[in-house]
N, C-alpha and C positions, 0 to 999 in steps of 0.2 A: 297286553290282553285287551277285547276289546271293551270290557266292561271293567276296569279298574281307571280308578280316578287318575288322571296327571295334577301332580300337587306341588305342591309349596316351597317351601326353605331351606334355610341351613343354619347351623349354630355355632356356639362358641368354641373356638381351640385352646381349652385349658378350664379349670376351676375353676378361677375370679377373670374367665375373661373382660373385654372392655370392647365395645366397637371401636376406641381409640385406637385397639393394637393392629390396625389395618389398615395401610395407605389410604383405601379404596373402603368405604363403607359399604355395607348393606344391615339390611334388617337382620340376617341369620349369624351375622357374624355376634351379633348381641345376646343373642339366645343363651342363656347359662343354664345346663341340667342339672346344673348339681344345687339349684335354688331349692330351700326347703327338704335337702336331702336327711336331714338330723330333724326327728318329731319333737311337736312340744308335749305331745301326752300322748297320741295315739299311733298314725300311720305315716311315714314319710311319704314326701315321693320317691320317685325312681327314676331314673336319668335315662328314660326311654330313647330308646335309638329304632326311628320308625319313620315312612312317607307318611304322610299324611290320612287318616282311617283308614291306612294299611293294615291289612294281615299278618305282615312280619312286622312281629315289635317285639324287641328284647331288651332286657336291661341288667346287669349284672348281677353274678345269682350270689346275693348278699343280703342282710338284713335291712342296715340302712348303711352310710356312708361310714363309719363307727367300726363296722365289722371289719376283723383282719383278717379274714380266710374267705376264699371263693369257694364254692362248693364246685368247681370245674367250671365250663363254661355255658354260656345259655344258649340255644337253638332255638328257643321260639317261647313267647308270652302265651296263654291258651287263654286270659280270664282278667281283666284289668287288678294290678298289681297282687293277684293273687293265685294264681294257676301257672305250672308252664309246663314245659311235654320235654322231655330227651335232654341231654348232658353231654356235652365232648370235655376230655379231660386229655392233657398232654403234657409231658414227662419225657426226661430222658433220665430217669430212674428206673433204677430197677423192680421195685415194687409195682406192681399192676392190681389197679381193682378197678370198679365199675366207674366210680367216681373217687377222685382224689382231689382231695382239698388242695390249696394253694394259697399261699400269701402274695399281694399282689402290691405295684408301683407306680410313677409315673404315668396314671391312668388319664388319658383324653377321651372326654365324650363330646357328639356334635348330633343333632338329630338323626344325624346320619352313617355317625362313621362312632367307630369304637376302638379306642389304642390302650394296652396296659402292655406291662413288663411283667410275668408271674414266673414262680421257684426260683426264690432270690434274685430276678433279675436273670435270667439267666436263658430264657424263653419270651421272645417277642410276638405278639397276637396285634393283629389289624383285623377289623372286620367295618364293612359294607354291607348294608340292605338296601332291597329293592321293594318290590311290593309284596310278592309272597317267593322271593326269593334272597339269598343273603349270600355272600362272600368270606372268609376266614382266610389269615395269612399268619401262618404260625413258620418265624424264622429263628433257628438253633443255636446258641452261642457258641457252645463247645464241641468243638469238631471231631471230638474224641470219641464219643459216646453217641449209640442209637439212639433215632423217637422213637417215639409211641403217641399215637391217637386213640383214642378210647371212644366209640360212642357208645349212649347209653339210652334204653327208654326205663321209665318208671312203671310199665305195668302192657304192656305190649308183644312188639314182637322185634328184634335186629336182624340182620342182614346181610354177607358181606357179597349175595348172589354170585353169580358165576364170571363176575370181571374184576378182576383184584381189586382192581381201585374205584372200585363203584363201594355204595353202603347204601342200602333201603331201611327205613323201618316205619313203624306203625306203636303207637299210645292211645290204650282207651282213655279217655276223660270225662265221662260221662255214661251212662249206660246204655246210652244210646246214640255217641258219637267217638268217633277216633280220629286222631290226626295222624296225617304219613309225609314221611321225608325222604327225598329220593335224590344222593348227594356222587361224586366224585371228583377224586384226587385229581391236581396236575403228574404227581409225581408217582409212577410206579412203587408200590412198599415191595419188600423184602418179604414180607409174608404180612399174612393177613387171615383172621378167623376168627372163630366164639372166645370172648375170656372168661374161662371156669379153673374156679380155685388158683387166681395170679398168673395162668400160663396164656398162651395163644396159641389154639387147639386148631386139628384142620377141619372141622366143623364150621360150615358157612352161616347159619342159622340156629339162634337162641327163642326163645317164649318164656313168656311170665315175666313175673316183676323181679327187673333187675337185670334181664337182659341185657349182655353187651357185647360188641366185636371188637378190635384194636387192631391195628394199621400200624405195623413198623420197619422206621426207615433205613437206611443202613448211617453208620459212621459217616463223617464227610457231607451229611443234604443240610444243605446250609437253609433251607425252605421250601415249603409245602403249602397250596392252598388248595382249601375243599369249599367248594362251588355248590348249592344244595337248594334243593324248592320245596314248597309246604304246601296240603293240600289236606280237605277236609272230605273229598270225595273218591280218592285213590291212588296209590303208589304213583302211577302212571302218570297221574292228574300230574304230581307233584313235578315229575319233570318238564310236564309240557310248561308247567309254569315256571320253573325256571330258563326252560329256552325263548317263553314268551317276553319275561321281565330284559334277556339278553335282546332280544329285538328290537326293544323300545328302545333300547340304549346304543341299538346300531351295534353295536358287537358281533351280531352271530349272521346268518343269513338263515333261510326260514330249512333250507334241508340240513342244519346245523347237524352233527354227529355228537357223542356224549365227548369227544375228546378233543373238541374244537377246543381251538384256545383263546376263544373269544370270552367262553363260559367262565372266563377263571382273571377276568380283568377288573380288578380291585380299585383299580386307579378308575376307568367309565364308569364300575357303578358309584363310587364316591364323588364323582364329577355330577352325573345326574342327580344323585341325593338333595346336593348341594344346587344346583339347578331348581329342582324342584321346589326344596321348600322355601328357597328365595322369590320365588314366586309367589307361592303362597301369602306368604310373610308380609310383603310387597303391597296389600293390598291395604296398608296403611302403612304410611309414611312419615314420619314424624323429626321435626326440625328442633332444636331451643332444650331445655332440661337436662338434667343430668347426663352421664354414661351409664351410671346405677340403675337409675328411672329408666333411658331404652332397655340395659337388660332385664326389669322386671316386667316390661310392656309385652315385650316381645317372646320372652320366656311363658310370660301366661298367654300369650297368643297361639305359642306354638303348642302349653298343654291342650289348648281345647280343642287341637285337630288330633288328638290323640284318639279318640272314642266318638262316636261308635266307630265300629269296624266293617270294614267293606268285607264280604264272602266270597264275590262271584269273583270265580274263577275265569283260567284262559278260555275255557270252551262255551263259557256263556251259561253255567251253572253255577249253584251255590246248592252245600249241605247246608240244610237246616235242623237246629236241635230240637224245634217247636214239634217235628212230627218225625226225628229219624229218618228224612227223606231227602233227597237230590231231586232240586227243580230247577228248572229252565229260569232267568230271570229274564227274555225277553225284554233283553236290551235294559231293563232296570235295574240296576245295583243293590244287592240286598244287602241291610246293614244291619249290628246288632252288638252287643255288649254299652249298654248305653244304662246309666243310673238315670232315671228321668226324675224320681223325687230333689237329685241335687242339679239335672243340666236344667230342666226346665228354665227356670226363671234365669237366665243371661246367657247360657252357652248353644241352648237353640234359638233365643234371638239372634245371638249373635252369628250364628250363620243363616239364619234368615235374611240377615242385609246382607253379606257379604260373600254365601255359596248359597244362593237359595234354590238351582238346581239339584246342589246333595243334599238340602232340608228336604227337598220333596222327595227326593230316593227315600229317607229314612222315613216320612212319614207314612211313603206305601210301604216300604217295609213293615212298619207295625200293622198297617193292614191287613200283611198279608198272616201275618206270626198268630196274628186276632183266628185266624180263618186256619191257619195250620194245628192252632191247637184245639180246633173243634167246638171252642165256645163263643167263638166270635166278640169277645172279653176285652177290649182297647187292654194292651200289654202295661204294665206299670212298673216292672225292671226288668227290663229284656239283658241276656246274657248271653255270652256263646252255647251256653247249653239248653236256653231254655229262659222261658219267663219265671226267675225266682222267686217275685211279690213281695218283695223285701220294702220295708219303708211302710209307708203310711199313705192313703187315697190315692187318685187315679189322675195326675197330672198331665197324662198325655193329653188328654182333653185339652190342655189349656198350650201346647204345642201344635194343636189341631189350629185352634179360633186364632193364635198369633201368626200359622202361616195363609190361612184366609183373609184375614185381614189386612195382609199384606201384600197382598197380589200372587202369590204361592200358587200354582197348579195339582190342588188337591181334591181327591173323590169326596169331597163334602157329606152325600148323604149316606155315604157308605159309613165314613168316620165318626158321621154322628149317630147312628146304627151302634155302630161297637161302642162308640165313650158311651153312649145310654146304656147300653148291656152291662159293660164292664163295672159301672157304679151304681146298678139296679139289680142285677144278676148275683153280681159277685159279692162275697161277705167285704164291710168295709172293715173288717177287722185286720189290725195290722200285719203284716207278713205272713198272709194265707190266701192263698188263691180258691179256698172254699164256695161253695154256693151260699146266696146268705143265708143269717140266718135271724136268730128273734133279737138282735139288738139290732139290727138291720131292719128290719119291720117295724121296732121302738122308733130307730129315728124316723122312716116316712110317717110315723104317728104322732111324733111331737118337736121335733124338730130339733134332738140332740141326738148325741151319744152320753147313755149314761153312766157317770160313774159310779164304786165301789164306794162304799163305808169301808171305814178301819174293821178288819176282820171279815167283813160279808165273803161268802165265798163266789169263786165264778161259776157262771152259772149256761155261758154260751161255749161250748168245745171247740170253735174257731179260734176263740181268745187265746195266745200262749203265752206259756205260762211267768215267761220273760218279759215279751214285748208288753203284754197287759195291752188295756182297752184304747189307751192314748183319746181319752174321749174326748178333749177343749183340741187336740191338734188332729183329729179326723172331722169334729164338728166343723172347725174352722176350714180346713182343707176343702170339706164336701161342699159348702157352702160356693167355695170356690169354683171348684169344679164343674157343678150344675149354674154357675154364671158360667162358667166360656161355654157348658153347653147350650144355655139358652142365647149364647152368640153364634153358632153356628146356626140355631135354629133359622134366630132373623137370619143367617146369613140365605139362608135357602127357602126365605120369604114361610117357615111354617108358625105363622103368627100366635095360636096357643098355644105351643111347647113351649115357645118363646118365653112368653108369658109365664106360664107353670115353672118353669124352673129360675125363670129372674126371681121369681117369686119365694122360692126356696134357696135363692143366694142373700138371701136375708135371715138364715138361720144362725146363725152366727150372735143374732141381735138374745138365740134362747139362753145362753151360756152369760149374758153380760153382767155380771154384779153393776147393778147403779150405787152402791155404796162406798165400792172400794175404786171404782173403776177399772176392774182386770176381768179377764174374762176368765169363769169360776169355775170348777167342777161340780156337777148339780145330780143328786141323787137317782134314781127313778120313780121317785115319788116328787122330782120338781123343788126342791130344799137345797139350797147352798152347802157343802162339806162345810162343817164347823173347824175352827179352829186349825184353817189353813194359810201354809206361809208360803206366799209367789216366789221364792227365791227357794225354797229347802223340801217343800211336802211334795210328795207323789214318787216317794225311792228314787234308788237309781235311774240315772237317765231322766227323770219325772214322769216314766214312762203311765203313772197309776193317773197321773193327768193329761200330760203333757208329752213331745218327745223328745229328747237329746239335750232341749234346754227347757228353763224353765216359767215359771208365769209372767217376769220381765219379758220375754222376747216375745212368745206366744199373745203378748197384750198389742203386738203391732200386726197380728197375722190378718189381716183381711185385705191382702191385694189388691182386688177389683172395687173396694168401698171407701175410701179414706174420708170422702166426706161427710157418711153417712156413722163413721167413727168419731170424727173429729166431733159432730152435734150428740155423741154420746158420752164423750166425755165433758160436753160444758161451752164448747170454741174453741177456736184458736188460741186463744192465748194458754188455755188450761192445758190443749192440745200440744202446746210450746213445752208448757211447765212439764209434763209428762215424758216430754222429748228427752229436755234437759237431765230430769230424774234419774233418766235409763242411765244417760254416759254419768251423772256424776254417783249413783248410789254404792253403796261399799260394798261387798265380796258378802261380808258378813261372818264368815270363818277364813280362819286361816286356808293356804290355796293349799297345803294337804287335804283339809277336811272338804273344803271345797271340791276340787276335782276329783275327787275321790268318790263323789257322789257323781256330779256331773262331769267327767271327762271329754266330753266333748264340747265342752261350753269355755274352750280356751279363746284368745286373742281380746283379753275381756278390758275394756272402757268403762267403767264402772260396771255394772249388768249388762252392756251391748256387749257379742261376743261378736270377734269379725272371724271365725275361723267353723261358724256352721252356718250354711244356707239359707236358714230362715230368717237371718238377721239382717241379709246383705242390702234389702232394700230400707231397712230403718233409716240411715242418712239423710235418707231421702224425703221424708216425709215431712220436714220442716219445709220443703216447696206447696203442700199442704195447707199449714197452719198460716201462712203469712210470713216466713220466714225465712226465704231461699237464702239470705246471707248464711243461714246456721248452717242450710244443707253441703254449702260450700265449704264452709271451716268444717264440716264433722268427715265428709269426703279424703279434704286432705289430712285430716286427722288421720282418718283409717290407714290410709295407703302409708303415710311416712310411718307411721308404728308398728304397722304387722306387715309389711308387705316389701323387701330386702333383698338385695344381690348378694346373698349370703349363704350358707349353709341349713340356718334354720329362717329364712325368710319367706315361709308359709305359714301361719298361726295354728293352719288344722287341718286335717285330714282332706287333702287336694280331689275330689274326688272327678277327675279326669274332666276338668273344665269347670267345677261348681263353684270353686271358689275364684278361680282364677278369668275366669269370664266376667265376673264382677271387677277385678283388674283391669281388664282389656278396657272396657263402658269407662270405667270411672276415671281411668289416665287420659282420655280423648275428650272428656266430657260431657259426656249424658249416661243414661240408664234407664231401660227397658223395666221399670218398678210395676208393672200389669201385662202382662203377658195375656193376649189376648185384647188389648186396647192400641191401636198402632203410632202411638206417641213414646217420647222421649222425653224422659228429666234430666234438666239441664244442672252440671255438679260443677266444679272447676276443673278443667282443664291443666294437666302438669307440662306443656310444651305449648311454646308460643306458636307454632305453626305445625298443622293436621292434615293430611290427605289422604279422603278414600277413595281407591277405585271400587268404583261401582258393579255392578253384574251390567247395566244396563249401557256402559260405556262412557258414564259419565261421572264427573269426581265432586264429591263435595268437599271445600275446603271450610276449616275450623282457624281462626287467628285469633288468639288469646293474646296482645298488644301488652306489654309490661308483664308478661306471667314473670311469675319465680316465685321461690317457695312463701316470701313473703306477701305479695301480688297476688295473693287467692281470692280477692273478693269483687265479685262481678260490679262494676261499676254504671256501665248502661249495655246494651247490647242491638246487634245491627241484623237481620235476616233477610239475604240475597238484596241488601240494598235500602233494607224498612227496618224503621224501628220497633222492636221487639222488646214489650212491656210486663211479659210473662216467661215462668223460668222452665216452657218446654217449648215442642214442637213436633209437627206430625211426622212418623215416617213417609208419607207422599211428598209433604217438603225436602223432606233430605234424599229423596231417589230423584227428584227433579235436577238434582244437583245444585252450583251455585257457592253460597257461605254463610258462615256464621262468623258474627267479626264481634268479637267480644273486649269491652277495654275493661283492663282490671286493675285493681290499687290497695293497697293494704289495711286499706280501713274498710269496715262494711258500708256498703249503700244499702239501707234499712228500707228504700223504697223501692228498689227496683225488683219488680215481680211482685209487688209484696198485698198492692191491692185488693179488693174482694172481686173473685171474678176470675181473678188471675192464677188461680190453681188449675192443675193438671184435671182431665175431666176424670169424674167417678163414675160408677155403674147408677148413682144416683141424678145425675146431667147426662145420663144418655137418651135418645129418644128408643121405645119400643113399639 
């Protein structure tokens, strides 16, 4: 189709694959989905099988890896690891229902291809996706006995139309969207119709929830595959996009018929899968390091192409859930199910270097989402149904100014139009897409968010009653956010906006205890909360201060300022000492009492958590203070202890690039620690030799000389030829292509980088 991406890789064949287990290497052969598939407290992943922010993404309809029953089979993901639409279930038992569970075996996942053995072994499943279309190969052990195919929707309508071996249906998901499927058989059934009360009626069409038809074979069909497209705008839609995905892949020819038997070739679309996201994959190269180490690199490479999601369709439309409507995307690709509180900070950099054609698709798409839903609002958790508001402040801002700053072809003033609306307009109160209101007015008046006394009641109706006011993590946020706004401003030469809101990215400084050094919860009378503890006060979550974690991490939350943090807490060295604190301080309760309050504050280092978002650039900050040796050893700290070609080798809740973008950065060696400022922090590199292809055609190479696990510490360093006495560098130097030639050695070099001067720049060393 002509507005769907050509994408990427391919992945592991088996559980613990190895790139080892392939004559012939590539990136995708490394890929392992089943990483992280077992949680450490909250969400696992899921071992999506998808092109790259394709529309068809499925993953097996289970809890986590643990579970021994499938609920049948999946057709289609609707909502990143939480939504999905319709159920094929298959049987050569006699019982029939809508869905029949199965215990299943021998399961292979690959980006792209999907194998298990289900009913003891006794029923063989293959499946292939394409972009919004998929592939099924269901082969029969026992020759004795009929199948049966089941599909199902959840709350729709089924179908078995007027061609036996066709099947349409349609799932609302939303109240103002549905998705439709529009599938057929290679193999003529025996009969085919509605399943009401276990039978299979001659009733072609069901409604309502629970809906289903079944499709059965006779005695003797050794296999059956059902060929099927997905579509957000109509039955119809559905199959041209399955004849479209068949064109790509040279299968079909364009007057294709529904019985071509182009449509039904399992074998080209898993060729192309595998084509694809080899490619992708491909656009870093990496020599030296473990088998482990590639498959964690490459595994978290391949999550962050999972999300957002491409919409537009074969005909050059997309549904949108922002306004219930079908638009034209004029050649632009609309994108959407996208967390920005968790991709911001590394997984939209990271395809700012590396697709920054699709960064820019997705940033006009928030554009457009801004304008479809009538407030012209910069989106802040855009989803397939709609902008949820989930999370805390308005990040996309700071996905605006990092693809500006980069060379990105973005409507600047239009962008900064909405990021100003959306965090002057809108309540900054957490998970409400409200108008503001009076603690929104508080803060343009004094420059927090305030907090609650023990007992005071709330007093704003945005506020809910869960999430609470999160006032030190929306102060800090905001603070943020109006610096990338007043980066856009300079960027479009409007010199007092500029001003006004650099001005206001200094709020942050209203929250700071200079006694304790954390940054406080402060009453609305301007008072410190008494008898507060950084580690345990503000409930659950710390939501009454803080969000997900608590006053340890929130004490490093100012992105765009380090240096104007570092002279509040004392210098560098106190800066250091604070560093240290975080990873070496103790839990303080047992980890029941502990996560039990904070569960999302797992993959913990003393108080540093590597497994929630707001912590990921801590590491980092000893390039900061004077200390890029420490940022190195706390780097490879992180990665060797939470980050594993294992089952539970995710620390926390993956959320579809947040954490694992942080992966991608820190195994190649640098990290995007300011989004919105077009530099890199330089960490250690876990492989001696690095290649990326560029967008621009040209490769920067990375040579880490002596890496190994021991070999972490940067000893001097070389850039395109000159010596390099500081532990970053700009993005302009790394798209010019060239190297970075790094010698490294097991002892720390205490001076290199370490100078005054020699820190990465803050918002305080910028000129305005």
């Amino acid at each position: 189709m002509k507005n769907i991406l050509s994408a990427a890789l391919i992945l592991s064949a088996g559980l613990f694959v190895s790139c080892a287990s392939r004559s012939t290497k590539e990136p995708v052969d490394c890929v392992n989905p089943y990483i992280g598939n077992i949680s450490h407290m909250l969400v696992p992943t899921f071992p999506t099988i998808q092109l790259p922010n394709s529309l068809m993404r499925i993953y097996p309809t289970r809890g986590d890896y643990t579970t021994e029953m499938l609920d049948g089979l999946p057709v289609i993901v609707t909502n990143h690891r939480e939504r999905s639409a319709f159920r094929i279930s298959v049987t050569q038992g006699e019982r029939l229902a809508p869905i029949i569970s199965t215990n299943w075996d021998h399961e292979h996942i690959t980006p792209y291809s999907y194998d298990v053995q289900i009913a003891d072994n006794s029923i063989d499943v293959r499946l292939a996706v394409g972009h919004q279309s998929a592939i099924y190969e269901f082969s029969f052990r026992d020759p004795e006995k009929p199948a049966t195919v089941i599909l199902y929707s959840g709350g729709g309508e089924m179908s078995s139309a007027d061609n036996t071996n066709s099947v349409m249906g349609n799932q609302q998901i939303s109240s103002n969207m549905r998705i439709y499927m529009n599938g057929t058989f290679n193999v003529e059934p025996e009969k085919c119709g509605v399943l009401r009360g276990g039978k299979i009626t001659d009733e072609q069409q069901a409604q309502g929830r629970g809906a289903a038809v079944a499709y059965r074979f006779p005695a003797g069909t050794k296999s059956v595959r059902l060929a099927y497209g997905i579509s957000l705008i109509s039955v119809d839609q559905a199959q041209e996009n399955m004849f479209h995905d068949a064109l790509l892949r040279n299968d079909v020819k364009s007057d294709v018929q529904k019985n071509d038997k182009g449509l039904y070739n399992l074998e080209s679309m898993t060729k192309y899968g595998r084509q694809t996201w080899n490619d992708a994959l491909s656009a870093i190269r990496v020599e030296g390091g473990s088998e482990d180490q590639k498959a964690v690199l490459y595994t978290s490479f391949y999550r962050t192409m999972e999300r957002p999601v491409c919409l537009s369709e074969a005909n050059g439309q997309y549904f949108s859930g922002f306004d219930g409507q079908v638009h034209e995307d004029d050649g632009v690709p609309f994108y959407t199910d996208d967390w920005i509180w968790d991709t911001y900070r590394a997984a939209h950099p990271l395809r700012a270097l590396l697709r920054p054609q699709e960064e820019e698709h997705i940033i006009a798409s928030y554009l457009r989402m801004a304008e479809q839903m009538g407030t012209c609002w910069m989106p802040t958790f855009p989803e397939m149904t709609g902008d949820t508001r989930r999370m805390n402040s308005n990040h996309g801002v700071a996905m605006v100014a990092d693809a500006l700053y980069k060379g990105l072809d973005v409507d600047a003033s239009k962008a900064f139009d909405y990021c100003r609306r959306g965090i002057e307009e809108k309540t900054l109160a957490p998970w409400s897409g409200n108008p503001a209101g009076w603690i929104d007015q508080f803060y343009k008046d004094h420059g927090y968010i305030p907090a609650l006394r023990e007992g005071e009641p709330e007093t704003d109706p945005n506020v809910s009653s869960f999430e609470k006011r999160q006032p030190i993590a929306v102060t800090l946020g905001t603070s943020y956010d109006e610096w990338c706004l007043s980066r856009i401003a300079q960027y479009l030469g409007m010199e007092p906006e500029a001003f006004y809101y650099l001005s206001h990215s200094y709020n942050y400084r209203n929250v700071w205890n200079p006694e304790t050094r954390f940054f406080h919860p402060k009453d609305s009378t301007g008072e410190f909360l008494p008898d507060f503890d950084y580690r345990f006060s503000g409930g659950i979550g710390a939501r009454d201060a803080y969000d997900e974690n608590n006053g340890w991490t929130y004490r490093w939350d100012v992105q765009h300022n380090f240096a104007d943090l570092c002279r509040l807490m004392g210098g560098r060295e106190a800066m250091q000492a604070n560093l240290d604190r975080t990873f070496a301080e103790p839990m303080g309760r047992g980890k029941r009492e502990f996560y039990e309050q904070l569960p999302d504050q797992t993959g913990n280092i003393g108080q540093f958590t590597m497994a929630n978002e707001p912590s990921l650039h801590i590491p980092y900050i000893y390039n900061y203070a004077g200390a890029p040796w420490k940022t190195q050893k706390r780097v490879r700290q992180c990665l060797d202890t939470w980050f594993r070609n294992d089952l539970m080798g995710v620390p926390g809740d993956e959320d579809g690039g947040g954490l694992t973008s942080f992966v991608v950065f820190s195994s190649i060696g640098f990290y995007p620690v300011t989004p919105g400022l077009p530099v890199y922090n330089i960490g250690s590199p876990l492989f001696k030799h690095i290649s990326l292809r560029l967008p621009n055609g040209r490769t920067f190479l990375i040579e880490a000389k002596g890496c190994s696990r021991e070999n972490k510490y940067i000893q001097s360093a070389m850039l395109n030829g000159q010596p390099l006495d500081k532990p970053w560098f700009t993005h302009d130097e790394l798209m010019q292509g060239g190297s970075l030639v790094l010698e490294m050695g097991a002892q720390p070099n205490r001076e290199w980088g370490a100078a005054e001067g020699a820190e990465p720049p803050s918002a305080d060393e910028l000129e305005m």
